[in-house]
PQR file with spaces between the fields and no chain letter, atoms N, CA, C, O and H, PARSE charges and radii, in Angstrom:
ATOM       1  N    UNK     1       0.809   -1.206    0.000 -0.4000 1.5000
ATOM       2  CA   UNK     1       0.000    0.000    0.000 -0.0000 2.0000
ATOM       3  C    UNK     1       0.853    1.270    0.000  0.5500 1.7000
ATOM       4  O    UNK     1       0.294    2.352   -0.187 -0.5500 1.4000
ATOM       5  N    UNK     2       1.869    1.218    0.153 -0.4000 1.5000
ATOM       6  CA   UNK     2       3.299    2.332    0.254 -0.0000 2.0000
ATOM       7  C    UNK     2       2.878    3.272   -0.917  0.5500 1.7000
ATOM       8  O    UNK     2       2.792    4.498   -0.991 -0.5500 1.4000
ATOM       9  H    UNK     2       2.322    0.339    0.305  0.4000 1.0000
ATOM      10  N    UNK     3       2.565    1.913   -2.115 -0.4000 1.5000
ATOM      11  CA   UNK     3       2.481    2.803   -3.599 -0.0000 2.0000
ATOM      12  C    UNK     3       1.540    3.638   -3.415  0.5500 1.7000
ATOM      13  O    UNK     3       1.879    4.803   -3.621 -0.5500 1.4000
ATOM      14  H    UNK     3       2.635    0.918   -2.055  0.4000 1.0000
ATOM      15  N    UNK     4       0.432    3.472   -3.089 -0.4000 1.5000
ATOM      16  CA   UNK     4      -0.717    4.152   -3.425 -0.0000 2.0000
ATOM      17  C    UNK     4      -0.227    5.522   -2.649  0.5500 1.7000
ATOM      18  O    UNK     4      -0.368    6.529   -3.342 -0.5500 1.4000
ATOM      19  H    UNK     4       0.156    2.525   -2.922  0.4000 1.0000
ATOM      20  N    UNK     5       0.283    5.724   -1.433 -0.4000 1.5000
ATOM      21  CA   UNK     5       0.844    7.157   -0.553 -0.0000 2.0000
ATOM      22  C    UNK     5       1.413    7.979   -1.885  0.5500 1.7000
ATOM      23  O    UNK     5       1.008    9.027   -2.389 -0.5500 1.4000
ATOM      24  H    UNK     5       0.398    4.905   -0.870  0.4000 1.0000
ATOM      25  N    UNK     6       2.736    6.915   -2.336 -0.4000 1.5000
ATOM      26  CA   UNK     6       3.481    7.751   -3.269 -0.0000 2.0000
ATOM      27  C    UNK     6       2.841    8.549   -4.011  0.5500 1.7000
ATOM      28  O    UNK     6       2.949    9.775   -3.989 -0.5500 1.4000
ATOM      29  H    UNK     6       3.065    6.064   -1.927  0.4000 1.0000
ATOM      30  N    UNK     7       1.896    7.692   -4.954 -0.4000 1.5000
ATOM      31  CA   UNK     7       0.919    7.818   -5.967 -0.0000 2.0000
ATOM      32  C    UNK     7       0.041    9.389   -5.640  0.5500 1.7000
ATOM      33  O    UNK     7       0.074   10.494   -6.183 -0.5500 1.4000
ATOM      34  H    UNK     7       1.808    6.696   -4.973  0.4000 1.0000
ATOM      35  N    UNK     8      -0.523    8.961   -4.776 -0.4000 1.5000
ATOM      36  CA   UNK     8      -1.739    9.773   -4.259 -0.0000 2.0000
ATOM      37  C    UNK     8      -0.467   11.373   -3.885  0.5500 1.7000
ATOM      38  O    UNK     8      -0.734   12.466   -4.384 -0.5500 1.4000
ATOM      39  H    UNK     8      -0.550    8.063   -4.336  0.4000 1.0000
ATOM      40  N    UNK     9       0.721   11.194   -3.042 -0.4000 1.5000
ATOM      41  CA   UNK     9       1.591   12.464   -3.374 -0.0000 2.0000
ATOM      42  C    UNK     9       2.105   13.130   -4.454  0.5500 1.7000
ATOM      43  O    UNK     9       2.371   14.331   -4.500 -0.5500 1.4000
ATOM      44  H    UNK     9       0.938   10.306   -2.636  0.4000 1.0000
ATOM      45  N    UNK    10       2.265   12.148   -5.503 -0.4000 1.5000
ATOM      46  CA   UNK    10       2.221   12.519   -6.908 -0.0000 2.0000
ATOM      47  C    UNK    10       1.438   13.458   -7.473  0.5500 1.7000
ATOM      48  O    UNK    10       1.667   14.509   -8.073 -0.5500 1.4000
ATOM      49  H    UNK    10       2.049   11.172   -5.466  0.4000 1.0000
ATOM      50  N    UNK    11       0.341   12.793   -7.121 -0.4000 1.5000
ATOM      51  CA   UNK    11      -0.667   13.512   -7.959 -0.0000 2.0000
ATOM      52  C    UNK    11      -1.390   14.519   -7.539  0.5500 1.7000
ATOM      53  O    UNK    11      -2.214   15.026   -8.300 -0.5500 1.4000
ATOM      54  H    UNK    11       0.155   11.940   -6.634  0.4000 1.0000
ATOM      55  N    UNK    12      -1.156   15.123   -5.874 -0.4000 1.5000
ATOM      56  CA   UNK    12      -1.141   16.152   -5.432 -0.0000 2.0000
ATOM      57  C    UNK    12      -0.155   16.983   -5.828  0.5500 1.7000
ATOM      58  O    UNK    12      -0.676   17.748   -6.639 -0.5500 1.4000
ATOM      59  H    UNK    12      -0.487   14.711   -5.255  0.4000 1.0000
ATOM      60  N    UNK    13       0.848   17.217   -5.714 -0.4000 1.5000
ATOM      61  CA   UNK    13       1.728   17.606   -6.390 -0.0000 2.0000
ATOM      62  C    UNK    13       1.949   17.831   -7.602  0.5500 1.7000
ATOM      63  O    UNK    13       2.976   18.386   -7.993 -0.5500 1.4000
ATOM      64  H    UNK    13       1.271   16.595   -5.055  0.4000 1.0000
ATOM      65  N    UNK    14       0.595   17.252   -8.702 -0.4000 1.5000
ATOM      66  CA   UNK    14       1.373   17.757   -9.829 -0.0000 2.0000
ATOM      67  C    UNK    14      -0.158   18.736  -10.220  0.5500 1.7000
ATOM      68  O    UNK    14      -0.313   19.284  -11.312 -0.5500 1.4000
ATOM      69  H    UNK    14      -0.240   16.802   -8.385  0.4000 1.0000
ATOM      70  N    UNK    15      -0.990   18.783   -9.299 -0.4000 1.5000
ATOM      71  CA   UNK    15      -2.403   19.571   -9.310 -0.0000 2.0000
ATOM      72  C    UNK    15      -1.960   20.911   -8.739  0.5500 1.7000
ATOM      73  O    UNK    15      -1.831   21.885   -9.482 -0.5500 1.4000
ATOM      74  H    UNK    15      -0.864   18.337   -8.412  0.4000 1.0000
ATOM      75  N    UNK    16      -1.721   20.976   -7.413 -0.4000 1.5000
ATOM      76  CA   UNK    16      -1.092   21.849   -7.335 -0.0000 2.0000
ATOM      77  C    UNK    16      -0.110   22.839   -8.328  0.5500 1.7000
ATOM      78  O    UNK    16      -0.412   23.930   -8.812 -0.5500 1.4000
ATOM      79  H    UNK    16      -1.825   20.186   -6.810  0.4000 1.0000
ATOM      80  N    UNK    17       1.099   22.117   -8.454 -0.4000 1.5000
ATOM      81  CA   UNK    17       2.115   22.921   -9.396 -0.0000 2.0000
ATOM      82  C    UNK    17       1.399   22.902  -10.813  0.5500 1.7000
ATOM      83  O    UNK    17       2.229   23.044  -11.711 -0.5500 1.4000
ATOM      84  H    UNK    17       1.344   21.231   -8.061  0.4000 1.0000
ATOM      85  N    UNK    18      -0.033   22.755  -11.317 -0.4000 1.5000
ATOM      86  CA   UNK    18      -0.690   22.859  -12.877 -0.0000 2.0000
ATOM      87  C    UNK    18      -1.861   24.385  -12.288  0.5500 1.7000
ATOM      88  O    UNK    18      -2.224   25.306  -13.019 -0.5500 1.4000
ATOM      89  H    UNK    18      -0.708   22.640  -10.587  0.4000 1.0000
ATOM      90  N    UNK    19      -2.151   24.235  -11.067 -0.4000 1.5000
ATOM      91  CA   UNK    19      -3.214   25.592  -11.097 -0.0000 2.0000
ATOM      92  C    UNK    19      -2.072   26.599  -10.425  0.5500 1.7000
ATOM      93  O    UNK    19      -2.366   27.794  -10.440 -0.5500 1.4000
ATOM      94  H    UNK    19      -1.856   23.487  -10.473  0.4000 1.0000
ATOM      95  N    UNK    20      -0.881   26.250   -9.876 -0.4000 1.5000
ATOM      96  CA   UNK    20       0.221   27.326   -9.406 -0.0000 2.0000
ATOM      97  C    UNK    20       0.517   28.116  -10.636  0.5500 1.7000
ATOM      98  O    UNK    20       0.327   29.332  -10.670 -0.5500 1.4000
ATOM      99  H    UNK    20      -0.642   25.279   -9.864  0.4000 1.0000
ATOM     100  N    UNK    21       1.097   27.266  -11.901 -0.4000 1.5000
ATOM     101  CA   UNK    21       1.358   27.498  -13.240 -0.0000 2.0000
ATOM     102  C    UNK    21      -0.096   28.198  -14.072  0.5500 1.7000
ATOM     103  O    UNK    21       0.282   29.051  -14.876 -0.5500 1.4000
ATOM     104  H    UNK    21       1.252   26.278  -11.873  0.4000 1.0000
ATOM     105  N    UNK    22      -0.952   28.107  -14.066 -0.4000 1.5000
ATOM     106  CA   UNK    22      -1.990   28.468  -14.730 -0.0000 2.0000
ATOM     107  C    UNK    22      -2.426   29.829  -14.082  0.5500 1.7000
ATOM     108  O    UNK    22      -3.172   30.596  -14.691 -0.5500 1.4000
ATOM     109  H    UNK    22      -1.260   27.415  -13.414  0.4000 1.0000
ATOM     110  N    UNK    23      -1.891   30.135  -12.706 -0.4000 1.5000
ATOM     111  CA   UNK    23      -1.557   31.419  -11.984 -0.0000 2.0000
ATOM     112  C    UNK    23      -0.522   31.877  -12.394  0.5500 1.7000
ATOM     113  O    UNK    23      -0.504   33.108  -12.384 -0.5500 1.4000
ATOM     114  H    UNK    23      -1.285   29.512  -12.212  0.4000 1.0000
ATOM     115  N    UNK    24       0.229   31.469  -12.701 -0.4000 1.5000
ATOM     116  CA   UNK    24       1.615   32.510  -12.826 -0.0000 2.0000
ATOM     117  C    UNK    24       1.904   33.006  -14.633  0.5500 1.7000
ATOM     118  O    UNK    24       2.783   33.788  -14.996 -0.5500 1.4000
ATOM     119  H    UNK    24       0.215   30.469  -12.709  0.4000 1.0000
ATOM     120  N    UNK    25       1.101   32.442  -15.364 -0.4000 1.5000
ATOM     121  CA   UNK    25       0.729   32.501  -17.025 -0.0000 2.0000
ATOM     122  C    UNK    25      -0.641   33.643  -16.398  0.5500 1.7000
ATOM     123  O    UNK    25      -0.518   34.826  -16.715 -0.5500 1.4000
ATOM     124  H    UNK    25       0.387   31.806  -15.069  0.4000 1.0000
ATOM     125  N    UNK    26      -1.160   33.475  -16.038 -0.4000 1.5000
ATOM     126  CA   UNK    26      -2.659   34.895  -15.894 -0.0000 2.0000
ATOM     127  C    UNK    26      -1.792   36.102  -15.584  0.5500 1.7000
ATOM     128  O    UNK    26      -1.608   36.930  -16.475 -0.5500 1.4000
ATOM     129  H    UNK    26      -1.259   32.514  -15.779  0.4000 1.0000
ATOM     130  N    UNK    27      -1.087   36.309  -14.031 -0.4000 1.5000
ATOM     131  CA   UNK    27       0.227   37.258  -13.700 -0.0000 2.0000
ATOM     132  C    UNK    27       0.737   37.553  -14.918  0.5500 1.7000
ATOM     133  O    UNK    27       0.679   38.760  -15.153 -0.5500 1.4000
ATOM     134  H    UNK    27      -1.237   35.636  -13.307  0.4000 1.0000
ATOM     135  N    UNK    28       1.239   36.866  -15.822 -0.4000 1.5000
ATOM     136  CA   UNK    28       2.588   36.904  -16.517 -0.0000 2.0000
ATOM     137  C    UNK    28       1.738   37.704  -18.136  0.5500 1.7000
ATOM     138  O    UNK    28       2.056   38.680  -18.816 -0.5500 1.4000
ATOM     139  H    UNK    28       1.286   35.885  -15.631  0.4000 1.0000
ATOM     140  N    UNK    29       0.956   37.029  -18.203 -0.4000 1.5000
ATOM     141  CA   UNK    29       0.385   37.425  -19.670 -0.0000 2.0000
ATOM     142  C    UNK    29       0.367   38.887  -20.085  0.5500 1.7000
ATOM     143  O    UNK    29       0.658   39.243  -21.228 -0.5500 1.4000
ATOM     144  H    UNK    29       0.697   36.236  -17.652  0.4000 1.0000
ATOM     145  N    UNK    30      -0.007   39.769  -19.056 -0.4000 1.5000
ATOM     146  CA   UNK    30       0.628   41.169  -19.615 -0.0000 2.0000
ATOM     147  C    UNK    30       1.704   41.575  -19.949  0.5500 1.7000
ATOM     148  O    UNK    30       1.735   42.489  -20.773 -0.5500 1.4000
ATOM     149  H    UNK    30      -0.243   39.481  -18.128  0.4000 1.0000
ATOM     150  N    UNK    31       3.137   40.944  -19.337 -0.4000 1.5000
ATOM     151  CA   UNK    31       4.098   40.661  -19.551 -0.0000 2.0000
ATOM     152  C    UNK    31       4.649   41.205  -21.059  0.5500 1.7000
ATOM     153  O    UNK    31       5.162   42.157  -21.648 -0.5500 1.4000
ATOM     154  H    UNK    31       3.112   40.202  -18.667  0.4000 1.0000
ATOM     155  N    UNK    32       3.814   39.001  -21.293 -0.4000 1.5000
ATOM     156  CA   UNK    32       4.534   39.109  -22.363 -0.0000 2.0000
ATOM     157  C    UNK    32       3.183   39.778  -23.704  0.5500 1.7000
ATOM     158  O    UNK    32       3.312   39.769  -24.928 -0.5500 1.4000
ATOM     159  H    UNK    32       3.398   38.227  -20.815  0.4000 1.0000
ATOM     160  N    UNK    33       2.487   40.076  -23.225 -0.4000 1.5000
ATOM     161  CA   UNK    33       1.797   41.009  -24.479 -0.0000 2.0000
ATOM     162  C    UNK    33       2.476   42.343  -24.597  0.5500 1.7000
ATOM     163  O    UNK    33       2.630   42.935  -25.666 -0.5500 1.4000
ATOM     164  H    UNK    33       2.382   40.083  -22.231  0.4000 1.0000
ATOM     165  N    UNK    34       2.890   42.796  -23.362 -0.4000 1.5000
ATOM     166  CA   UNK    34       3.547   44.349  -23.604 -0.0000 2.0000
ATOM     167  C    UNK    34       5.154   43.893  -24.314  0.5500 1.7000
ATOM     168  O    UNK    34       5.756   44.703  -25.018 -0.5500 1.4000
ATOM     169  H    UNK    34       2.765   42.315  -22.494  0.4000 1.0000
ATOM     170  N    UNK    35       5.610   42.770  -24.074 -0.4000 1.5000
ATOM     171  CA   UNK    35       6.410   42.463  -24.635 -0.0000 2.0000
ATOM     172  C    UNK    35       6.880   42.154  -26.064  0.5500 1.7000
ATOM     173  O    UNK    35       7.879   42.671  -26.564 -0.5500 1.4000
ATOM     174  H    UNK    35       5.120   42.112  -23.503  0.4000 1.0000
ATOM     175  N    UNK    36       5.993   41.172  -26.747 -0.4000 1.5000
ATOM     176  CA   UNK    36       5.513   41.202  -27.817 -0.0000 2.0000
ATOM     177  C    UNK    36       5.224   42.327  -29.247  0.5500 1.7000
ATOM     178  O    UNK    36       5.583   42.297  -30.425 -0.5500 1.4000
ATOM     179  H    UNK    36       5.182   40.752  -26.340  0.4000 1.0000
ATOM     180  N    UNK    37       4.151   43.551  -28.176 -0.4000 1.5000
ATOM     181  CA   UNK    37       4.700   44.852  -29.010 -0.0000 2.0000
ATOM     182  C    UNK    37       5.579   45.674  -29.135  0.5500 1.7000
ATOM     183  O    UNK    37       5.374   46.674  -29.823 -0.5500 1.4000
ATOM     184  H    UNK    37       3.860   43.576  -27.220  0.4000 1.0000
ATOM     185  N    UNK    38       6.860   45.454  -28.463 -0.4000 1.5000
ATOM     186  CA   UNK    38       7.314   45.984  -28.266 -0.0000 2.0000
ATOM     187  C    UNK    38       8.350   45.862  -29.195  0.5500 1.7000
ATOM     188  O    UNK    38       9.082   46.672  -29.764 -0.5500 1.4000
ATOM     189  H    UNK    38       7.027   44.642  -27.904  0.4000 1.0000
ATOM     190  N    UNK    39       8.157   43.924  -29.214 -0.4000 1.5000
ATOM     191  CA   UNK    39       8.853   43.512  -30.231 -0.0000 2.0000
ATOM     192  C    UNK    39       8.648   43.691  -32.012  0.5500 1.7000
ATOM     193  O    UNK    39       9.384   43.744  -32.997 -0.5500 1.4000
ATOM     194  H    UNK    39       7.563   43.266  -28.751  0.4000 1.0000
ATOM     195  N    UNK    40       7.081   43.746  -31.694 -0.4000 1.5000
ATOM     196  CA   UNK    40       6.557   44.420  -33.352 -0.0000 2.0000
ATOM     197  C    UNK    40       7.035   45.703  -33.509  0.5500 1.7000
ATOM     198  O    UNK    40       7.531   46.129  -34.552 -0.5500 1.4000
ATOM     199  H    UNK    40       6.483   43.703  -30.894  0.4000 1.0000
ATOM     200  N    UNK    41       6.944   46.103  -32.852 -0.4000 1.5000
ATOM     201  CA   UNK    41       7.419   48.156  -33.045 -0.0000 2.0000
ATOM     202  C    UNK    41       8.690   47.913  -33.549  0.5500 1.7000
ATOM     203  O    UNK    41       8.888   48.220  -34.724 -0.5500 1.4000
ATOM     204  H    UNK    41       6.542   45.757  -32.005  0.4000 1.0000
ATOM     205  N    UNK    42       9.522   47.461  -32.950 -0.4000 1.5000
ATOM     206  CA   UNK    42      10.974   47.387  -33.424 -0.0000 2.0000
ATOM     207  C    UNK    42      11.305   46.917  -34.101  0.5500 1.7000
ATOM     208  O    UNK    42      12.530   46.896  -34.222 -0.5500 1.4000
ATOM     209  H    UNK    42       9.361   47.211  -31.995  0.4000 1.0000
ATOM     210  N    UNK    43      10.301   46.037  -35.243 -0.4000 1.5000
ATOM     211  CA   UNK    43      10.400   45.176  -36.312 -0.0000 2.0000
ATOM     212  C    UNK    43      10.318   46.139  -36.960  0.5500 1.7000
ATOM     213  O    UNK    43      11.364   46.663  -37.345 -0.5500 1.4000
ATOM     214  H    UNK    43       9.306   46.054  -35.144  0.4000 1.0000
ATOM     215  N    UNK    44       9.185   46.650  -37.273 -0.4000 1.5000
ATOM     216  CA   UNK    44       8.564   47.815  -37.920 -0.0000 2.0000
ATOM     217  C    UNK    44       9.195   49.246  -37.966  0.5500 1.7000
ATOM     218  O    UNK    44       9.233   50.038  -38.907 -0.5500 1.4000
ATOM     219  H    UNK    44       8.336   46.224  -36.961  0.4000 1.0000
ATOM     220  N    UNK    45       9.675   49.359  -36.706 -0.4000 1.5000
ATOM     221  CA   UNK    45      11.003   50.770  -37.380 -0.0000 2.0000
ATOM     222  C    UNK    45      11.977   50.051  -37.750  0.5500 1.7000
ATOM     223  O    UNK    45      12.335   50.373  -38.883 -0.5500 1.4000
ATOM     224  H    UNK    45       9.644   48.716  -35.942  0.4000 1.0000
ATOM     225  N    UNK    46      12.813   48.885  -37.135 -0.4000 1.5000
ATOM     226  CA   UNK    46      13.471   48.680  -38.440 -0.0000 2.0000
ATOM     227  C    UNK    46      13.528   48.260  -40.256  0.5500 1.7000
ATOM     228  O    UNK    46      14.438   48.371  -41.078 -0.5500 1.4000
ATOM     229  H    UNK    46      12.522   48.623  -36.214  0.4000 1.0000
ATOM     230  N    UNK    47      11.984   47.702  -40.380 -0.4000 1.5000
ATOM     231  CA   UNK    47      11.831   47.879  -41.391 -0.0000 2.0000
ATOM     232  C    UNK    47      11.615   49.118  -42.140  0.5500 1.7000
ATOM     233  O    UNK    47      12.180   49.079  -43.233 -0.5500 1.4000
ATOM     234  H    UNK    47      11.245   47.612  -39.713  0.4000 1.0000
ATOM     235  N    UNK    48      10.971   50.224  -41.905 -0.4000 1.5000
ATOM     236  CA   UNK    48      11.033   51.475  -42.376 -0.0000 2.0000
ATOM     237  C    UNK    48      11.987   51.940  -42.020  0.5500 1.7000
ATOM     238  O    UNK    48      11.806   53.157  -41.973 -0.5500 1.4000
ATOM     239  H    UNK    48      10.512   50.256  -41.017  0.4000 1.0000
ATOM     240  N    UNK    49      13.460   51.553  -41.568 -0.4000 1.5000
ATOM     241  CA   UNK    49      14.846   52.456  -41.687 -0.0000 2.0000
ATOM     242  C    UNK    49      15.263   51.390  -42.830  0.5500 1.7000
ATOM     243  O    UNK    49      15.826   51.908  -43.794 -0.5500 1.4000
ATOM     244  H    UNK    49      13.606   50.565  -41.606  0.4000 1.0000
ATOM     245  N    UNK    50      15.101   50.125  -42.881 -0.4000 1.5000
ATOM     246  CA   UNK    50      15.921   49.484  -44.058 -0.0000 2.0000
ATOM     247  C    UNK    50      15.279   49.726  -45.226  0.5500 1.7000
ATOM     248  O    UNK    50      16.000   49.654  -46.220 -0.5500 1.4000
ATOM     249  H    UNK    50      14.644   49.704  -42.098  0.4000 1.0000
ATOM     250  N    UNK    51      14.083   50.004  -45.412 -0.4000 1.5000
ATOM     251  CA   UNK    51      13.524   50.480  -46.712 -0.0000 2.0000
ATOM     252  C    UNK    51      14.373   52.201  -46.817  0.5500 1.7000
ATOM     253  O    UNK    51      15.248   52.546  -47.612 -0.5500 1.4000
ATOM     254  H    UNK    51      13.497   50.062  -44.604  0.4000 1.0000
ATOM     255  N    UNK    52      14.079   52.569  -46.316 -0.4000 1.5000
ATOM     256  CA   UNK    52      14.342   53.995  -46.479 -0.0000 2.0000
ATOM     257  C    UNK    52      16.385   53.783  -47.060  0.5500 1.7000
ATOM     258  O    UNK    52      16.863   54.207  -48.113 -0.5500 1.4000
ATOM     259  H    UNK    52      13.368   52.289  -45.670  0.4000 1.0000
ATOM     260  N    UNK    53      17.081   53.076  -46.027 -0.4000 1.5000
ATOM     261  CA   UNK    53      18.155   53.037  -46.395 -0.0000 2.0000
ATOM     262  C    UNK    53      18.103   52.514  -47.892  0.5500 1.7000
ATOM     263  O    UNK    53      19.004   53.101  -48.491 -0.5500 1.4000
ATOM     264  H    UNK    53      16.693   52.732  -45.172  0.4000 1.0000
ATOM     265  N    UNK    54      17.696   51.999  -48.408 -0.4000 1.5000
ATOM     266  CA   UNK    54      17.293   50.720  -49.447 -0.0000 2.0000
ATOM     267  C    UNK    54      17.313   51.878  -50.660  0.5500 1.7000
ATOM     268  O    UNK    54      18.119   51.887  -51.591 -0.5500 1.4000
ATOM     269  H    UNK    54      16.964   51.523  -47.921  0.4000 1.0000
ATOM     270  N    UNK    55      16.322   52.778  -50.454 -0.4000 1.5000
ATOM     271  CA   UNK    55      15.299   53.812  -51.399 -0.0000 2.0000
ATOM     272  C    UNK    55      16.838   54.912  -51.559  0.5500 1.7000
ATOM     273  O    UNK    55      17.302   55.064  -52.689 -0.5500 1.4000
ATOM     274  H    UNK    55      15.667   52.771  -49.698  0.4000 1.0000
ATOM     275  N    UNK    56      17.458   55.548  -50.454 -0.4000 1.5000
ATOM     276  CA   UNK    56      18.168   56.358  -50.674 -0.0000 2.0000
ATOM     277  C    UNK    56      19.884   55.544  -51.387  0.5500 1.7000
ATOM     278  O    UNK    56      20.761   56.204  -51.945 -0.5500 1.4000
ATOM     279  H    UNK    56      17.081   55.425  -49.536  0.4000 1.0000
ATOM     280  N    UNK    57      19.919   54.486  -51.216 -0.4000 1.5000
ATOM     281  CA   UNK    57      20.665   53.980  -51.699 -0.0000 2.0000
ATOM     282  C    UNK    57      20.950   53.627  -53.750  0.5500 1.7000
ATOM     283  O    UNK    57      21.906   53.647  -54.525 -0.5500 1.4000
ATOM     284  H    UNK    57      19.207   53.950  -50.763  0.4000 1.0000
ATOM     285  N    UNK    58      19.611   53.371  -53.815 -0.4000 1.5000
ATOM     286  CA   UNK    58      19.148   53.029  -54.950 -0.0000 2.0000
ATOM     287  C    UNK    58      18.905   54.757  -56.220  0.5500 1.7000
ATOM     288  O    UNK    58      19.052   54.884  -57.436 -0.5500 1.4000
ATOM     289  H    UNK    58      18.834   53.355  -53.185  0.4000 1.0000
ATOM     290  N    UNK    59      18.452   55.857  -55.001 -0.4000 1.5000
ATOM     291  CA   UNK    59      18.323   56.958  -55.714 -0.0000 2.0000
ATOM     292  C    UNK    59      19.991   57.689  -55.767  0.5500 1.7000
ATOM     293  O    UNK    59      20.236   58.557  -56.605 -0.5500 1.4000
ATOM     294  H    UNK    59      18.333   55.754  -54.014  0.4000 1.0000
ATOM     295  N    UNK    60      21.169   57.162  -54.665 -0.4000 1.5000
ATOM     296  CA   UNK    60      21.790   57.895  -55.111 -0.0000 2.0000
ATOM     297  C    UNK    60      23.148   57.042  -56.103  0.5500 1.7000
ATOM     298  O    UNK    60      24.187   57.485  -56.594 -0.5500 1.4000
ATOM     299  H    UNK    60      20.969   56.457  -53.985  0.4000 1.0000
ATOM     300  N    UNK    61      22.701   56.033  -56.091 -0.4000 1.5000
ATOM     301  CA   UNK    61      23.683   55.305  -57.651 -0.0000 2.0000
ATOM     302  C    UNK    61      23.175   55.908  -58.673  0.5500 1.7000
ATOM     303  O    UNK    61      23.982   56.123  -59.577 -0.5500 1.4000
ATOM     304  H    UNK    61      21.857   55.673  -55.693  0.4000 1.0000
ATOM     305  N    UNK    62      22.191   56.231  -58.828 -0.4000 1.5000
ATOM     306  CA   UNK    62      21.612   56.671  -60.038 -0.0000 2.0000
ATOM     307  C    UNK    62      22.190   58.038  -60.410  0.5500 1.7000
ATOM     308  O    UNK    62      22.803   58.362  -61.428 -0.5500 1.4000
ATOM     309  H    UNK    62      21.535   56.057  -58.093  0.4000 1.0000
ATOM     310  N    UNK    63      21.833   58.788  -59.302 -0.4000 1.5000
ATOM     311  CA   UNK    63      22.913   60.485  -59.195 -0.0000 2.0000
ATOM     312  C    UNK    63      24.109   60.239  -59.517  0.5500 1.7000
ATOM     313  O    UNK    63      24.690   60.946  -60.340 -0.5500 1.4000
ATOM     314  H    UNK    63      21.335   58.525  -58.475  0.4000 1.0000
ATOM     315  N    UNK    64      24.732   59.118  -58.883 -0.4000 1.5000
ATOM     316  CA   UNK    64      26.192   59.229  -59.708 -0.0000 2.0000
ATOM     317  C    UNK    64      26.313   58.351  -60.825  0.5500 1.7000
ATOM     318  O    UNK    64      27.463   57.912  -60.855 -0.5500 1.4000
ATOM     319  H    UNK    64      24.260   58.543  -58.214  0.4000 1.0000
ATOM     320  N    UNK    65      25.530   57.859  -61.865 -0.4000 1.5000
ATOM     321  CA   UNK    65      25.648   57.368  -62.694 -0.0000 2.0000
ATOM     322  C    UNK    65      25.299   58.426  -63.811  0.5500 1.7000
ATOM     323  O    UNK    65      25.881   58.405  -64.896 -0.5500 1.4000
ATOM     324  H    UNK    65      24.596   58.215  -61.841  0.4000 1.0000
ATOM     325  N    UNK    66      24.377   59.303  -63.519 -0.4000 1.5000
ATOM     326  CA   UNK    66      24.193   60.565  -64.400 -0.0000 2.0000
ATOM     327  C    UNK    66      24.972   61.137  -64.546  0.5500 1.7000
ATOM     328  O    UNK    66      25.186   61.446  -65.718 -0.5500 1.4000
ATOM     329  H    UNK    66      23.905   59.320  -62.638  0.4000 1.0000
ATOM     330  N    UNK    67      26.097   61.762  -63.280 -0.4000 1.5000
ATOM     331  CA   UNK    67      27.517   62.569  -62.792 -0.0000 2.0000
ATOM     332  C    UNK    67      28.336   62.334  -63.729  0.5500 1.7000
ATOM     333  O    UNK    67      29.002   63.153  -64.363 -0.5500 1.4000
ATOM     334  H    UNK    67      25.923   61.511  -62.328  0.4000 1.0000
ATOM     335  N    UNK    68      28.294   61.007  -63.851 -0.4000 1.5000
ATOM     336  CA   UNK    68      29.314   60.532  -64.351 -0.0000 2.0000
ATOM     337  C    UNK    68      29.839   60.185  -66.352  0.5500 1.7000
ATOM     338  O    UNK    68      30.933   59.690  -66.627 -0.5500 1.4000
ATOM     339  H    UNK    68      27.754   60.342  -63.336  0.4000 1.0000
């Protein structure tokens, strides 16, 4: 009958640490949503600095290909 103690501590233990965890993801979720945009924003200006680098790059070969 030893097993069944183990057992039965087991499985307290793993109820516990699943609604501890399902608390600490509710806490946490603003987290990572403010996180997340934060990470889009910075996608997004760097994509509008690499376009822009891209655009001024492209307009000024052309200036010196006329120059020239």
């Amino acid at each position: 009958m030893q097993y069944v103690k183990t057992l039965g501590a087991v499985a307290v233990l793993g109820t516990v640490g699943a609604l501890l965890l399902k608390v600490l993801m509710m806490a946490m979720a603003p987290v990572f949503a403010m996180l997340t945009g934060v990470l889009v924003k910075a996608l997004m200006i760097g994509l509008v600095a690499g376009l822009a680098f891209f655009l001024y790059r492209m307009f000024r070969r052309r200036q010196d290909e006329m120059a020239a």
